[in-house]
C-alpha positions as CSV (number, residue, x, y, z in Angstrom):
1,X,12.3,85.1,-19.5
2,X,14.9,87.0,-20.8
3,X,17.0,86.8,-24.3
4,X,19.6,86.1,-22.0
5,X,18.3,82.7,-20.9
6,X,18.8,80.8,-24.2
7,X,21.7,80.3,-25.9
8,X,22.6,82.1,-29.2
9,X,21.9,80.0,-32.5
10,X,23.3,80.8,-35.3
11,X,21.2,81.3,-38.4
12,X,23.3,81.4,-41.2
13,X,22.0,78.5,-43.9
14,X,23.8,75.3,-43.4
15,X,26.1,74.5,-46.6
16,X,27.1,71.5,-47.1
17,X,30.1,71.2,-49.0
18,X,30.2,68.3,-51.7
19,X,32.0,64.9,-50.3
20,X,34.8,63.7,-52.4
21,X,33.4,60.3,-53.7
22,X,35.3,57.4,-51.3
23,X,38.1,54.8,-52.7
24,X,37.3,51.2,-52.2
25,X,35.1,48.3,-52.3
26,X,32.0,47.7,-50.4
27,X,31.8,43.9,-48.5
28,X,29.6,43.0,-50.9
29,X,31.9,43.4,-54.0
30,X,34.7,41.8,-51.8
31,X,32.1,38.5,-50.9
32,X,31.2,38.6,-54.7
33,X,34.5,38.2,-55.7
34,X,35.6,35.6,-53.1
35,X,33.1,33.7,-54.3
36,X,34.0,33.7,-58.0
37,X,37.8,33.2,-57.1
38,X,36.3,30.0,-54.9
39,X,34.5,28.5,-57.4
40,X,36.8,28.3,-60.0
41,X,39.4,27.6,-57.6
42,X,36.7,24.2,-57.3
43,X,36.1,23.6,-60.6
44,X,39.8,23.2,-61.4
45,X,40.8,21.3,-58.1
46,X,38.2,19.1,-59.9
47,X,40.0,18.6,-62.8
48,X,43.5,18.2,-61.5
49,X,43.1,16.2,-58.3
50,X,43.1,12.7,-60.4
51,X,46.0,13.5,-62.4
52,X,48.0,14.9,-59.4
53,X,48.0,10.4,-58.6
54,X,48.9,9.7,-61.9
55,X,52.0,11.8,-62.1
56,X,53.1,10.0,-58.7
57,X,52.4,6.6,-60.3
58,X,54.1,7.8,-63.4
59,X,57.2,8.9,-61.3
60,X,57.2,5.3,-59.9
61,X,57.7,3.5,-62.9
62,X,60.4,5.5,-63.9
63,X,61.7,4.6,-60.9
64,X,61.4,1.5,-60.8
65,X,62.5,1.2,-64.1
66,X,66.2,2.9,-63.1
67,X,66.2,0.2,-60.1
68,X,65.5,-2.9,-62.7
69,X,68.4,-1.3,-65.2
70,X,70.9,-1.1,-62.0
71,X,69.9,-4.6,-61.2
72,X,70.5,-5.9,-64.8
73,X,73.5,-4.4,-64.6
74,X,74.8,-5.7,-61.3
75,X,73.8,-9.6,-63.1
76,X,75.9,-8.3,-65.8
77,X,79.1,-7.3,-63.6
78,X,78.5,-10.3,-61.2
79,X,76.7,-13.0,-62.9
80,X,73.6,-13.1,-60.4
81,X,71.3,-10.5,-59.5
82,X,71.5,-8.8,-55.9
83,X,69.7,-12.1,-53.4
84,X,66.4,-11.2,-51.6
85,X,68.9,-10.8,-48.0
86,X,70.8,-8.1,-50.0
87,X,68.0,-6.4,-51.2
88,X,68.2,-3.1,-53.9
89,X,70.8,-1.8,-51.0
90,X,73.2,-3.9,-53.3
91,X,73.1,-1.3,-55.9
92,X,74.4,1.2,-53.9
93,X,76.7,-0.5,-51.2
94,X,79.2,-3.5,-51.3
95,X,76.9,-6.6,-50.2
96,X,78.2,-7.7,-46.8
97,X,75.9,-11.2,-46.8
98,X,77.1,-13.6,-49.3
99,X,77.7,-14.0,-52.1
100,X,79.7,-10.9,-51.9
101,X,81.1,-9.4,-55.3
102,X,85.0,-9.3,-55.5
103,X,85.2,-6.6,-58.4
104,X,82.1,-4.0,-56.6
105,X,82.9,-0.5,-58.5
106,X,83.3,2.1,-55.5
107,X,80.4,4.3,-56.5
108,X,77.7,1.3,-56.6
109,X,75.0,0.8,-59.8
110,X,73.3,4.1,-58.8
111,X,73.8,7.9,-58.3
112,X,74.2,8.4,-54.5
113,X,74.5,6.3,-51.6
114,X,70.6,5.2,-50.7
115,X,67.3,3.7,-52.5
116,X,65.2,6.1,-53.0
117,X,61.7,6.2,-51.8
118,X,58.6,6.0,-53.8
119,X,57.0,8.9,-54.3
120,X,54.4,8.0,-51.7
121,X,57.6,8.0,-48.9
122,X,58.1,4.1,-48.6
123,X,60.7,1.9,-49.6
124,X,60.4,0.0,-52.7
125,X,60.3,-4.0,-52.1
126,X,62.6,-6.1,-54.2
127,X,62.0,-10.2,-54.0
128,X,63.7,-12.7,-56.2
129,X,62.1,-14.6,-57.9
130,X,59.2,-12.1,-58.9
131,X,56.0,-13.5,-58.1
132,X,55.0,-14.1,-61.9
133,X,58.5,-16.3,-62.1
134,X,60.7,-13.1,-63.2
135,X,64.1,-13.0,-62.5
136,X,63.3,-9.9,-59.9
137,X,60.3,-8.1,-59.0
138,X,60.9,-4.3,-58.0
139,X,57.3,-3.0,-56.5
140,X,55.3,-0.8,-54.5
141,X,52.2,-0.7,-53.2
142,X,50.6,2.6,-54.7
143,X,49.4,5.6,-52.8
144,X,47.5,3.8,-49.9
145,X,50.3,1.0,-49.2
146,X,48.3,-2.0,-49.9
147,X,48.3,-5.0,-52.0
148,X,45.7,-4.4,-55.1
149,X,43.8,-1.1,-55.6
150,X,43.0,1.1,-59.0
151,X,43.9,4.2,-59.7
152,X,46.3,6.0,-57.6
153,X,46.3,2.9,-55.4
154,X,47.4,0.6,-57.7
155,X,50.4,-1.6,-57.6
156,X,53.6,-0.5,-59.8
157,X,55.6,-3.5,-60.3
158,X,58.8,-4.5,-62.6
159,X,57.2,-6.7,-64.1
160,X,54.4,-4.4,-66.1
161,X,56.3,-1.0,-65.4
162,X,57.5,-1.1,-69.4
């Protein structure tokens, strides 16, 4: 065996030069902070959720409340309130069942040219007499769209909306 069999090494030391320190987080820092952001992201969701149905139901009494003016108003003007066939659209339209109005103002008893909705995306039901013997009843149905319930469910009506 020769010297020429093996290949040359080189034998100067190894140096290492110092690394510059890296930029970043690890996955663990980045875990740990998802997790913080996700509880207190829970912890309010807590709090607010119930009150997010509240303002809804709050928005529907005010709502209501602008229907039951317009409908005063239209007694006022015509000396009966809109009939259960004419509905609220008789705030906002010319009645085209009888009794019709002779002296209808062109832009109707409300802004625009529809009922709104209530805030849950339905239409608001009007019957006359109300079903505690009101003149009217203006109602809905609450959140889930049926008769009854609590909360965010409950019934908003004319005729406790004050």
């Amino acid at each position: 065996m020769n010297s020429r069999d093996f290949p040359t090494v080189n034998r100067e030391p190894l140096i290492r030069e110092p690394r510059a320190p890296r930029a970043g987080f690890t996955l663990v820092e980045i875990l740990v902070v998802i997790a913080i952001i996700s509880l207190l992201a829970g912890v309010v969701l807590l709090n607010i959720a119930p009150q997010m149905g509240l303002g809804a139901q709050a928005a529907a009494k005010a709502q209501i409340q602008v229907l039951s003016t317009a409908a005063t108003t239209y007694r006022m003007a015509h000396g009966r309130y809109p009939t259960q066939e004419q509905g609220l659209d008789a705030l906002v339209r010319k009645p085209t069942r009888e009794p019709i109005p002779e002296n209808y103002p062109e832009s109707g008893y409300l802004d625009g040219r529809t009922i709104p909705l209530d805030p849950w995306k339905r239409p608001y039901l009007y019957i006359i007499p109300g079903r505690q013997n009101e003149n009217f009843e203006i109602f809905s149905y609450g959140a889930d769209g049926e008769p009854g319930g609590t909360g965010a469910n409950a019934d908003i009506s004319s005729a406790n909306a004050q």
